[in-house]
C-alpha positions in Angstrom: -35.2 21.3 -9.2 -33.3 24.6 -8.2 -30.1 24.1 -5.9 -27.4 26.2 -4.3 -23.8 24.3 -4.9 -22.2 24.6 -1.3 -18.9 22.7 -2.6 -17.5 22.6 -6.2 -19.4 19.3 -8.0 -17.4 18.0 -11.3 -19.9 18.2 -14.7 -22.2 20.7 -12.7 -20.3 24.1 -11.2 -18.3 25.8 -8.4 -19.3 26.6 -5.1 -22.2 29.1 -4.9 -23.5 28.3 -8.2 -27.4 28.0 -8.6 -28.1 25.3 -11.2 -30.7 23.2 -12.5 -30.5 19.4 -11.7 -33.0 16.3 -11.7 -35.6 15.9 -9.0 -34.0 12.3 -7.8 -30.5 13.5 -8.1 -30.4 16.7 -6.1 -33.1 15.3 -3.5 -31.0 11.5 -2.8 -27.6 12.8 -3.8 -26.6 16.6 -3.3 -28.6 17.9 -0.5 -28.4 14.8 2.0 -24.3 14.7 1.2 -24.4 18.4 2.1 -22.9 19.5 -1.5 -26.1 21.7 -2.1 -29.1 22.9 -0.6 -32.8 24.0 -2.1 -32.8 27.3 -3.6 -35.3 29.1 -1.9 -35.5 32.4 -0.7 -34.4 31.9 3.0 -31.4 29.5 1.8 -30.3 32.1 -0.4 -30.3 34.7 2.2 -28.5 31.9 4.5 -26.0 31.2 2.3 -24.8 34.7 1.2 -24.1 35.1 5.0 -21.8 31.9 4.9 -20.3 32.2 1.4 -17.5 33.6 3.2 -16.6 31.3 5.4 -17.3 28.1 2.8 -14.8 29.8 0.1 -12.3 30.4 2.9 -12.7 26.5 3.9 -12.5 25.5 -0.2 -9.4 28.0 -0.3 -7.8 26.4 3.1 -8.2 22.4 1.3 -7.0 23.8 -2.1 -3.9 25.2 0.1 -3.3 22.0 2.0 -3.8 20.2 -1.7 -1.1 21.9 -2.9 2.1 21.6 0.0 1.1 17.9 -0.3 1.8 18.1 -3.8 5.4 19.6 -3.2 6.0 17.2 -0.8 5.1 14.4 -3.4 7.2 16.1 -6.1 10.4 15.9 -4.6 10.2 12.2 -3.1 12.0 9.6 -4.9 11.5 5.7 -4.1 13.3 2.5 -4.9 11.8 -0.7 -4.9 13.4 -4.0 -5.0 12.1 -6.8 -7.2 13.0 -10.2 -8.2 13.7 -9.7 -12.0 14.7 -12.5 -15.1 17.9 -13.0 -16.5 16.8 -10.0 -19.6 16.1 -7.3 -16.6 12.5 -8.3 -17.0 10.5 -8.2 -13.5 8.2 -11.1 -12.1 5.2 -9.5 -11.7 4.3 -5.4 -11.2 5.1 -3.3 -9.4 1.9 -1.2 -8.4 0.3 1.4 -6.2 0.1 -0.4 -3.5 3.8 -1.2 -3.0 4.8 2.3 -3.8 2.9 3.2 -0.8 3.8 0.2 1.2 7.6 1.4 0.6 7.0 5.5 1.2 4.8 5.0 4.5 7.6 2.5 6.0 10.4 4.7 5.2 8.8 8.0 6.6 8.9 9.9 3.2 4.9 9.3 2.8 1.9 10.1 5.2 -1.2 8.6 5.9 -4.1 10.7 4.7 -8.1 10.3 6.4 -10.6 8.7 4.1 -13.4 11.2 3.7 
């Protein structure tokens, strides 16, 4: 089956890109998530009118992507644990608390699922 990428999809190409995928895959996966759509005539002639604005949305996340990144670069965080008499720490210290700790002192945000 012949489809027309309308985001970039990891182990299969950028936005734009018409590839070759399984039946099953592009019919239950790609097109109803709205990552691709047939490649037929008409949706090529639809899409070369909106390439445009789709790489001008992909450029606008990739932008946002990145200050977030800054952001994150520069924060530092410090987390108290109960530790042994050798330094040694009861427990881990994981993800979670990091972002426990970050949001409730104002140097993380909160981002929407997707």
């Amino acid at each position: 089956m012949e489809i027309i990428l309308l985001q970039k999809v990891d182990n299969l190409g950028d936005l734009g890109e018409k590839v070759n995928v399984k039946s099953g895959y592009g019919r239950n996966f790609l097109i109803p998530s709205g990552k691709a759509i047939p490649a037929t005539e008409e949706n090529l002639k639809v899409f070369e009118q909106r390439r445009a604005e789709l790489e001008k949305e992909a450029q606008e996340k990739l932008q946002a992507a990145e200050s977030r990144k800054a952001k994150l670069d520069d924060m530092e965080v410090s987390i108290t644990c109960k530790a042994g008499d050798e330094g040694r720490l009861f427990g881990s210290v994981g993800t979670s608390d990091i972002a426990k700790v970050s949001i409730s002192t104002g140097k993380c945000f909160l981002l929407n699922k997707h």
